[in-house]
C-alpha positions as CSV (number, residue, x, y, z in Angstrom):
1,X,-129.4,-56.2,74.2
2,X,-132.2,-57.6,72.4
3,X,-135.5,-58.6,74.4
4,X,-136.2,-62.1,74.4
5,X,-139.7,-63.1,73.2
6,X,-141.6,-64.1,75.9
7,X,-143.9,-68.0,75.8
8,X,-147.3,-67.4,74.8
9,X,-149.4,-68.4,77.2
10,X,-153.0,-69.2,76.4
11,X,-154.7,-68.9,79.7
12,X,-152.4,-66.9,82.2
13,X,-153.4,-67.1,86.4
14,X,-156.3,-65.0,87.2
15,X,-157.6,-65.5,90.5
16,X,-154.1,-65.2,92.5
17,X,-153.0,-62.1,91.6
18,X,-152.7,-59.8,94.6
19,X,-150.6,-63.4,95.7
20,X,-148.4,-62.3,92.8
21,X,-148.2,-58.7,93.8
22,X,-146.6,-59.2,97.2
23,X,-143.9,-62.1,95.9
24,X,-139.8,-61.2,96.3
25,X,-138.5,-60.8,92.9
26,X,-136.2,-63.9,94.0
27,X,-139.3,-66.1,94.0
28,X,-141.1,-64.3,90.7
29,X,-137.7,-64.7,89.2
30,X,-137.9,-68.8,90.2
31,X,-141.3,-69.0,88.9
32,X,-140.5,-67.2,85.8
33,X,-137.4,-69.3,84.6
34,X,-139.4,-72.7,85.0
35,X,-142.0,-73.2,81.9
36,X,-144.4,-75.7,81.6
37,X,-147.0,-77.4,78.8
38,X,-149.5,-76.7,82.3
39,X,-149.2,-75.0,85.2
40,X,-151.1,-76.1,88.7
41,X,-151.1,-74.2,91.9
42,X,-151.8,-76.8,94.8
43,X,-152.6,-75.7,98.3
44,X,-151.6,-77.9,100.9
45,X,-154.7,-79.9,100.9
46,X,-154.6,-81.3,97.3
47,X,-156.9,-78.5,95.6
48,X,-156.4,-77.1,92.2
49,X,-156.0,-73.1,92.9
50,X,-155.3,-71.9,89.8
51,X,-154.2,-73.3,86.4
52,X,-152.5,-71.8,83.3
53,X,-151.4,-74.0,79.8
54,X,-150.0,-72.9,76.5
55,X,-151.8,-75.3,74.2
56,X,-155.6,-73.7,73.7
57,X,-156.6,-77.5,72.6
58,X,-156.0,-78.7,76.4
59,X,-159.5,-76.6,76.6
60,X,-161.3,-79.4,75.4
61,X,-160.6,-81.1,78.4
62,X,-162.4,-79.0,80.9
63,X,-158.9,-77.4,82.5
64,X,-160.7,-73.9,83.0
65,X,-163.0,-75.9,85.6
66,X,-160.3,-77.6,87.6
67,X,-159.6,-74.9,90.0
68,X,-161.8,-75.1,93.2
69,X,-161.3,-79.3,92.3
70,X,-159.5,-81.7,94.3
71,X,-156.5,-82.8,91.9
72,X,-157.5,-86.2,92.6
73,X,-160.8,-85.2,90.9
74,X,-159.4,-84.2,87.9
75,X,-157.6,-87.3,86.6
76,X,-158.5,-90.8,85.7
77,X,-159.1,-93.7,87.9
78,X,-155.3,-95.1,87.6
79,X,-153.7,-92.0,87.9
80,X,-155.2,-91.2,92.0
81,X,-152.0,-93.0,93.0
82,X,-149.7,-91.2,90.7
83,X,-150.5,-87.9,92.1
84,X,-151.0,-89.0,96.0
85,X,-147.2,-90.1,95.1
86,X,-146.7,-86.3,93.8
87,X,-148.0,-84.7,96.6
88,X,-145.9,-86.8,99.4
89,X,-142.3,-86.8,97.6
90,X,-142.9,-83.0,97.7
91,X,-144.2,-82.8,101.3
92,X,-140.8,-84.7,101.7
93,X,-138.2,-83.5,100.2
94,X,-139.6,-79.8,98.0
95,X,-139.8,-81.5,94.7
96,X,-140.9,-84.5,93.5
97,X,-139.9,-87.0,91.1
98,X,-141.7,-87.0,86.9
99,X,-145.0,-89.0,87.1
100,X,-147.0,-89.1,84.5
101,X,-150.8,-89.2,85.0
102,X,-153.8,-89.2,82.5
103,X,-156.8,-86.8,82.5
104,X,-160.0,-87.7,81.0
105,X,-161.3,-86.5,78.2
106,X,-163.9,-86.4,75.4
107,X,-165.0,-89.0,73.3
108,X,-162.8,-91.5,75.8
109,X,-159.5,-89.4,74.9
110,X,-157.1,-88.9,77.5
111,X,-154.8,-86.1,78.5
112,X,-151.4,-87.4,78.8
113,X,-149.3,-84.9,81.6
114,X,-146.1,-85.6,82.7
115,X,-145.9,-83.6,86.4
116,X,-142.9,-82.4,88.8
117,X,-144.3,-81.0,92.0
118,X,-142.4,-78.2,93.4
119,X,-142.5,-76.4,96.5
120,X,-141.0,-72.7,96.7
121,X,-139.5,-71.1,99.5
122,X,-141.6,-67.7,100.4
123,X,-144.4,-69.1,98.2
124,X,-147.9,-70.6,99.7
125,X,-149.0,-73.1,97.1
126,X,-147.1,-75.9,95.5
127,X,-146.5,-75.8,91.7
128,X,-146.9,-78.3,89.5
129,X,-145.0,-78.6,86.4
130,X,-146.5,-80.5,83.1
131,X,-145.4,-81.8,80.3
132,X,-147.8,-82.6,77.4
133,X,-147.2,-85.8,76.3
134,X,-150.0,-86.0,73.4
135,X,-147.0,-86.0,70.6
136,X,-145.2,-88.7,72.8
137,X,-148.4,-90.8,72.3
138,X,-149.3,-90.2,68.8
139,X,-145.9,-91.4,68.0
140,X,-145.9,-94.0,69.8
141,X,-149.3,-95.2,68.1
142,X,-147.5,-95.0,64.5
143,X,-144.6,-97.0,65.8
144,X,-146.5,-99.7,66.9
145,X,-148.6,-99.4,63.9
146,X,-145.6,-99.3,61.3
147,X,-144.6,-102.6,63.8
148,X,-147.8,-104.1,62.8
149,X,-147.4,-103.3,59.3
150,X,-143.9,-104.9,59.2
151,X,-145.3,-108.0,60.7
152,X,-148.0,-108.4,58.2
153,X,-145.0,-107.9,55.5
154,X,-143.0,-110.2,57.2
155,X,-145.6,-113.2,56.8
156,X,-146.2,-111.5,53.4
157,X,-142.9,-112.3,52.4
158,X,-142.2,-115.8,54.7
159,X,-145.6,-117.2,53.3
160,X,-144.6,-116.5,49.7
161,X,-141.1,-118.0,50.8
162,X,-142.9,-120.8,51.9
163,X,-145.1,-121.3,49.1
164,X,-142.3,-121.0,46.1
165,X,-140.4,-123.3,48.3
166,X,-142.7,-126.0,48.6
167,X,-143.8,-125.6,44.9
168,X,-139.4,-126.4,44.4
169,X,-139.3,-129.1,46.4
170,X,-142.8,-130.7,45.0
171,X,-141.4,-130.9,40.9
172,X,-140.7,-134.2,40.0
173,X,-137.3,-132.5,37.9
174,X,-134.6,-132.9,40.3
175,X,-133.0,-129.7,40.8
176,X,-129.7,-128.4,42.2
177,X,-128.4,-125.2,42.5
178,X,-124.1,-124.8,42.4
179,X,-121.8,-122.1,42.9
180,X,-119.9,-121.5,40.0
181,X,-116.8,-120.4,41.2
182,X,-116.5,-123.2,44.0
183,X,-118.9,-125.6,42.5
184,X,-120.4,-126.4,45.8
185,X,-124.1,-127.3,45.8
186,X,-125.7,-124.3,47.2
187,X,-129.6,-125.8,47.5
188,X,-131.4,-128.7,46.3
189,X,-134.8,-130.5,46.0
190,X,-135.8,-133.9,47.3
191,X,-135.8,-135.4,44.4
192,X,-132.4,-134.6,43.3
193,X,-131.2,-136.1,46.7
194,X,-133.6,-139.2,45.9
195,X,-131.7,-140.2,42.6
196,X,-128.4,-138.9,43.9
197,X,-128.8,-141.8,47.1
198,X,-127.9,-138.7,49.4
199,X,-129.9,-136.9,52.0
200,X,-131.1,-133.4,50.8
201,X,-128.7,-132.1,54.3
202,X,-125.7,-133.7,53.4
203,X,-126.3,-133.1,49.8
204,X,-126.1,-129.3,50.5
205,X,-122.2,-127.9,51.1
206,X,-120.9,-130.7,48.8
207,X,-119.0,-130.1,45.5
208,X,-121.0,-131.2,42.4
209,X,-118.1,-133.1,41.3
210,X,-118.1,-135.3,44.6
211,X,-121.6,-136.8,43.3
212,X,-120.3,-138.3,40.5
213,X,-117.7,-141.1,40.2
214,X,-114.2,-140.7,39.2
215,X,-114.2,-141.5,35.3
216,X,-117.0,-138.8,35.0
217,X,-115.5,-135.6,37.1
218,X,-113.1,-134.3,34.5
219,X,-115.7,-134.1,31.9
220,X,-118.2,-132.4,34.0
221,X,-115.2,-130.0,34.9
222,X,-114.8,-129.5,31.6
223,X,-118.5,-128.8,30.9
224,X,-119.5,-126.6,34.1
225,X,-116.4,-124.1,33.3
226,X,-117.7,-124.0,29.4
227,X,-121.3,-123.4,30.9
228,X,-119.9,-120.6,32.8
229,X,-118.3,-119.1,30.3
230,X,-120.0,-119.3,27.1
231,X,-123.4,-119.0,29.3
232,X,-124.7,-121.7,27.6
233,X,-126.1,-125.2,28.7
234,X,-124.4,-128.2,28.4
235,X,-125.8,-131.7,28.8
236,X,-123.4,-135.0,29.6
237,X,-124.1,-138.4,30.8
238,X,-122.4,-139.4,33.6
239,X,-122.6,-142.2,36.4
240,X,-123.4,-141.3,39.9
241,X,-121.4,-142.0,43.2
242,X,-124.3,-144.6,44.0
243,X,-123.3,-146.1,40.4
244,X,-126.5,-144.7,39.0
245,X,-126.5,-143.5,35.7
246,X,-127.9,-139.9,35.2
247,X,-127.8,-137.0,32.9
248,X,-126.9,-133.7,33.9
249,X,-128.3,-130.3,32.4
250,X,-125.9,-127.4,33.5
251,X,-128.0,-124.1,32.6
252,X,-125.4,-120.7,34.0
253,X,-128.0,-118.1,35.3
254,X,-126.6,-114.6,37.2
255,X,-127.2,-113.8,40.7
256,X,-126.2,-111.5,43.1
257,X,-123.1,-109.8,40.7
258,X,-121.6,-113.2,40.0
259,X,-122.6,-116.5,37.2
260,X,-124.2,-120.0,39.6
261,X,-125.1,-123.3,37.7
262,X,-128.7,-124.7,38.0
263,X,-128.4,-128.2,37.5
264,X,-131.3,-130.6,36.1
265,X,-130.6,-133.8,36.8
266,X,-132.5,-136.9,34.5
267,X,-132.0,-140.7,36.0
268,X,-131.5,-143.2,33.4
269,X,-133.0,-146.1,35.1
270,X,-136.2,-145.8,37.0
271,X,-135.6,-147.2,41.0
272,X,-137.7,-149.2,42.7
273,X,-138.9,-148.4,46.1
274,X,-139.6,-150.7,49.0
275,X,-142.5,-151.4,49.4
276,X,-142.8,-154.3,51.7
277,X,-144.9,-156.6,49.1
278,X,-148.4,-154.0,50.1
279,X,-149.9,-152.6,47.2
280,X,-151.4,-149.2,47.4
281,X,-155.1,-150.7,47.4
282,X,-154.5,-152.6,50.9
283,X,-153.8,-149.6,52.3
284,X,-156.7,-147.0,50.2
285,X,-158.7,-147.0,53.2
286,X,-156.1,-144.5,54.6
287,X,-157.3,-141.9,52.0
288,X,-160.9,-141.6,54.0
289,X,-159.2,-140.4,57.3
290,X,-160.3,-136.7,57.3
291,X,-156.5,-135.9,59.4
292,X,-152.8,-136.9,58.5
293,X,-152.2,-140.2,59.1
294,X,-149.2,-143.1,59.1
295,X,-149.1,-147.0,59.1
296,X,-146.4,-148.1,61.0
297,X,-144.3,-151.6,62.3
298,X,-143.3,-151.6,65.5
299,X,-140.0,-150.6,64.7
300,X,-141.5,-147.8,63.0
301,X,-141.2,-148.5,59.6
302,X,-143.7,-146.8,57.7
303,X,-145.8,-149.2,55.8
304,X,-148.3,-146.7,54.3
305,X,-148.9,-142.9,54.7
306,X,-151.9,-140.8,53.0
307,X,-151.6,-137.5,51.0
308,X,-152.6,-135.3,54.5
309,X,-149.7,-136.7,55.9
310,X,-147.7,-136.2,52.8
311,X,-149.0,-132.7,52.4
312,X,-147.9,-131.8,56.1
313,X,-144.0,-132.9,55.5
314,X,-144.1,-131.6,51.8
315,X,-142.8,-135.2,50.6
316,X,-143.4,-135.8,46.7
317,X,-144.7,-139.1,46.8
318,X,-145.3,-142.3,49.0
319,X,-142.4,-144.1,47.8
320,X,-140.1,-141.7,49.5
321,X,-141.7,-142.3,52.7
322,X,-143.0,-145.8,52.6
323,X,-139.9,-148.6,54.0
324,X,-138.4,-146.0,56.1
325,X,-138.3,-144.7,59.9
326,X,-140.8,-142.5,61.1
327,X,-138.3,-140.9,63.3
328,X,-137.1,-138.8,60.1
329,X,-140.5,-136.7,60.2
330,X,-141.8,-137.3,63.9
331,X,-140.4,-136.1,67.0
332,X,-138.1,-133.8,68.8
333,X,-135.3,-136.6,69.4
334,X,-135.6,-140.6,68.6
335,X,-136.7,-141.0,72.2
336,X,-140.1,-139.7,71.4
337,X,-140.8,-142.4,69.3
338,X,-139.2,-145.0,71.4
339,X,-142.0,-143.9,73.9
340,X,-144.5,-144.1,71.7
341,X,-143.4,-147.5,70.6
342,X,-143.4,-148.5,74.1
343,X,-146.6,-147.4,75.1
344,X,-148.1,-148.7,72.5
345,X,-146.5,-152.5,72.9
346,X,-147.8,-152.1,76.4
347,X,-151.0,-150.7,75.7
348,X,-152.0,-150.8,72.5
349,X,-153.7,-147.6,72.2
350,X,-152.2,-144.0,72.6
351,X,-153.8,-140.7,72.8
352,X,-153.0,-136.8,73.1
353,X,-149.2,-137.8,72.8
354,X,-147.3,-134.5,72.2
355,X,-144.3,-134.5,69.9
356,X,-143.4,-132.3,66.6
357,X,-143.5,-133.7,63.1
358,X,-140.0,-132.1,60.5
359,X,-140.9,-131.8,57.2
360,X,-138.0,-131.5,54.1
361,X,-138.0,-128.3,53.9
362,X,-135.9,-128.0,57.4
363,X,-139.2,-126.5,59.8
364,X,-141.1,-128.3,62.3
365,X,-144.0,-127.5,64.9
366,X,-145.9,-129.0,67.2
367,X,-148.6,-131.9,67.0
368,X,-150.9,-134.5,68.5
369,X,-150.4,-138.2,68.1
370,X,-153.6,-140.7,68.4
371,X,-152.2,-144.3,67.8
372,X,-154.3,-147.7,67.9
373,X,-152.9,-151.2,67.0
374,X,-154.4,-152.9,63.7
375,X,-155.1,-156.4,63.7
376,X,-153.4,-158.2,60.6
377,X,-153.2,-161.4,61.6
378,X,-149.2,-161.1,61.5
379,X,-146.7,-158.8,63.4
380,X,-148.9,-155.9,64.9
381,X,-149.2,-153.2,62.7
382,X,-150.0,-149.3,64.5
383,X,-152.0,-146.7,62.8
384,X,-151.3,-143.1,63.8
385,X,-153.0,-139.8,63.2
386,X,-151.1,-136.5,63.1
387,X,-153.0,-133.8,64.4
388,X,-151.4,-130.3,64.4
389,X,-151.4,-127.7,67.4
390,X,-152.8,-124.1,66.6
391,X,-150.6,-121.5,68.1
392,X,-153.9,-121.0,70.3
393,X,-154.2,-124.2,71.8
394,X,-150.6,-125.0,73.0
395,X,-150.5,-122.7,75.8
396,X,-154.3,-123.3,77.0
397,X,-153.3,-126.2,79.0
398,X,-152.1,-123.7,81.8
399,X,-155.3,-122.6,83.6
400,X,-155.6,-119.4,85.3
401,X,-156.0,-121.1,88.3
402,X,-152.0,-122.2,88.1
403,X,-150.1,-124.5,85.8
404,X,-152.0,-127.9,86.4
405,X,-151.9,-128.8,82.4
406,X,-149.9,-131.3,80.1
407,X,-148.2,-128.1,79.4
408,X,-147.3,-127.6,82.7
409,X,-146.2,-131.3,83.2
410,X,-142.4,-130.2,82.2
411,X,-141.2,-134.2,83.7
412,X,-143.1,-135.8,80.5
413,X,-141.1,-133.5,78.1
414,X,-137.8,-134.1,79.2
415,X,-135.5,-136.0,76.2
416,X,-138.4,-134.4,73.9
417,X,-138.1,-130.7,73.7
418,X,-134.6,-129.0,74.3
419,X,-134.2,-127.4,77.4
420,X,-133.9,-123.9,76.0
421,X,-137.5,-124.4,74.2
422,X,-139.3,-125.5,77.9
423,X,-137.9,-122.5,79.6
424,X,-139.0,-120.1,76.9
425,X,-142.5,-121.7,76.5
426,X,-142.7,-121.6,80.1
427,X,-141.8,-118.3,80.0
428,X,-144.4,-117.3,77.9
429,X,-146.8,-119.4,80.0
430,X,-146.4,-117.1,83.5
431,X,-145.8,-114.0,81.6
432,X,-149.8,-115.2,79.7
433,X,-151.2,-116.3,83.3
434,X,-150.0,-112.7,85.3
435,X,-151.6,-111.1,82.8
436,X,-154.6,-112.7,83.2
437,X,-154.4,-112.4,86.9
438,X,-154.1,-108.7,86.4
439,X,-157.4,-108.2,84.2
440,X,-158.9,-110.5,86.8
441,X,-158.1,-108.1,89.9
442,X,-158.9,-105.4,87.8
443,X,-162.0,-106.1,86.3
444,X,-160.8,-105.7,82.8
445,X,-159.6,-102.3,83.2
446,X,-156.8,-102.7,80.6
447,X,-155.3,-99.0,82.1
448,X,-155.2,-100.2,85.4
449,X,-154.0,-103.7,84.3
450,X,-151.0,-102.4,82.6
451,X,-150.2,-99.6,85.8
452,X,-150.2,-102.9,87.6
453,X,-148.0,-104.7,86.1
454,X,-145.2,-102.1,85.4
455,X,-146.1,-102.1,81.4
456,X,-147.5,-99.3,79.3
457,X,-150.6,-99.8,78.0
458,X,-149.1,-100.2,74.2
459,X,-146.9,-102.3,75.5
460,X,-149.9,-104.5,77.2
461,X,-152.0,-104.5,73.8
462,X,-149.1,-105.8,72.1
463,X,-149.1,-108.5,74.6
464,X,-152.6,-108.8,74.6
465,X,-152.5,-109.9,70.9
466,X,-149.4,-111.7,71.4
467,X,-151.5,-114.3,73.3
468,X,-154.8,-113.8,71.7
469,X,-156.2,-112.1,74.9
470,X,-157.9,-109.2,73.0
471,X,-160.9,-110.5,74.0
472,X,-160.6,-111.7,77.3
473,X,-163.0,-109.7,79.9
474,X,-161.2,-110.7,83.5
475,X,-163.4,-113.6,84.4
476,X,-163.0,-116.2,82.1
């Protein structure tokens, strides 16, 4: 039978060995069938007797000088707990659970040791059992970087998303994109939806064919199959379902294994927009306000707009906004605006009034609206100013002191904000304000903040960031 190669050890026991001479082979057997990363012998008092480790970098953190040391001693300030919990579970019950403790180190680098306290029968010192947990750590520091990494990738990616989008729905060509086998409309712009008479959403999931009045679908049958299968563009006149007439441009293009349609559609008679009898230099003034703002009835028809305000909901021009409701870019429901309206009959002036604005490219996010009544002589006339919320100041509201905020005021956003958003912001709100509470008690010792709170400290970093707390110090 072939002998089995025995673990290297790097530093073997050295001051227990007459101990070692007079053991049963039971308990030398015991000893010798459990390895370890490190070794401790601990007498009854807590003391380091005697230490031995495989690794010869664990050197560099002073483990030749920890016998004759309280265990206590040896380990960081979090970790005194950890190994008062070691020693009773095994004064208990002979062995105690996995805890993992840190010792210090150079340079601020900690030992990470994963221990199982043992006490054997016929033997005078309790053994404790490490695991070294170094490789753990270092792994765990590349996941969370290669997280990092994919974040920054994935706003790489959704910004550039964002940007080509709003560049397609900003062309004054109005574009739609078909499926050529079913000849639905698979995306459009606004101003394809603007000459078409048809909202951009309902606009989307239609056939082509549907858009166009009876007399003209055969024909554009006829001229989307030839597209498709000569690969060529075709171009036909044809009059819309509003009884607009248009030209289509069918150009076939290839994506994903199979042959789609972009369509360029041309209107043949330029629309008027309402206007409401003001001409754009009534309302120039508009152009001076250094945020988004909106001129509205008290109905809420939009009388005037400027380009922030235009920028913000990516609309192509004021004609598409001016004559129309408000309530198809502000607010979570209609009854935010009907508030507003309210308060502002009643008042006349409104400020800090939280709602979101939707923009046409299908996202939305939170703002601020400051309202004031203008004096025209006539029917009263409201100016409002759109002021977004940075992902910072939304949750600032909710004080460390408790939730005393607008934030925390949940009664005001009832009917505004769906009921699955409030619990998750508030969510995020006590998870933000226990964590502060911990770096408080703790003095800003992130290790001990985390051991408080039942996190790891990667996992506390990540929510550190999360909530732009990187910087807080525990008594702000």
């Amino acid at each position: 039978m072939e002998q089995q190669p025995t673990r290297p050890v790097h530093r073997t026991f050295e001051k227990t060995l007459q101990v070692f001479e007079s053991l049963p082979p039971a308990v030398s057997l015991t000893l010798g069938s459990l390895g370890a990363d490190i070794t401790l012998l601990i007498d009854s008092s807590g003391s380091i007797i005697d230490v031995a480790y495989c690794d010869p970098e664990i050197d560099r953190f002073g483990a030749d000088d920890w016998p004759g040391r309280s265990w206590v001693d040896t380990v960081t300030s979090e970790s005194v707990d950890k190994i008062r919990s070691l020693i009773d579970e095994c004064a208990k019950t002979g062995v105690s659970r996995s805890h993992q403790v840190n010792h210090p180190g150079p340079r601020g680098a900690d030992l990470p040791i994963e221990y199982v306290l043992r006490r054997i029968e016929g033997f005078p010192y309790m053994v404790a059992y490490g695991t070294d947990l170094r490789q753990f750590a270092e792994v765990q520091q590349q996941l969370i970087q290669v997280q990092f990494e994919l974040e920054r990738e994935y706003r790489r990616v959704r910004e550039s998303e964002a940007r080509y989008r709003v560049i397609y729905q900003k062309m004054d060509s109005a574009l739609l994109v078909v499926d050529g086998e079913t000849r639905r409309i698979i995306d459009g712009n606004a101003a394809a939806g603007q000459i078409l008479g048809i909202a951009l959403s309902k606009l989307v999931g239609d056939t082509l064919v549907s858009q166009v009045q009876r007399d003209s679908r055969e024909r554009l049958m006829e001229a989307l199959a030839e597209s498709r299968s000569l690969g060529q563009m075709r171009t036909l006149n044809v009059t819309g379902s509003n009884g607009a007439a248009i030209e289509l441009r069918i150009s076939p293009y290839r994506e994903n294994g199979k042959i789609n349609h972009l369509v360029s559609i041309c209107s043949q008679v330029e629309e008027d927009h309402p206007t409401r009898g003001l001409t754009a230099d009534k309302w120039g003034w508009t152009e001076a306000v250094p945020e988004a703002q909106i001129v509205i009835d008290a109905k809420g028809a939009i009388f005037s707009v400027n380009n922030r305000f235009l920028d913000m909901i990516h609309l192509l021009s004021r004609n598409l906004a001016v004559g129309r409701n408000v309530n198809n870019w502000l607010g979570a429901s209609s009854v935010d605006m009907q508030v507003l309206s309210s308060r502002l009959r009643d008042e006349g002036e409104v400020r800090q009034f939280l709602t979101v604005v939707r923009d046409d490219l299908g996202s939305s996010r939170p703002v601020r609206l400051s309202a004031t009544r203008i004096d025209t002589g006539g029917d009263p006339l409201y100016s409002v100013i759109v002021t977004e919320q940075g992902a910072r100041e939304m949750p600032a509201a909710a004080q460390a002191n408790g939730m005393h905020g607008p934030t925390s005021d949940f009664s005001e956003l009832i009917g505004r904000v769906p009921l699955k958003e409030l619990i998750r912001e508030s969510a995020d709100v006590i998870e933000k304000l226990c964590i502060e509470a911990a770096l408080t008690q703790t003095e800003n010792n992130r290790a001990a903040a985390a051991d408080l709170l039942g996190l790891s400290r990667q996992s506390l970093y990540l929510k550190l960031k999360r909530y732009g707390l990187e910087d807080y110090n525990g008594r702000n």
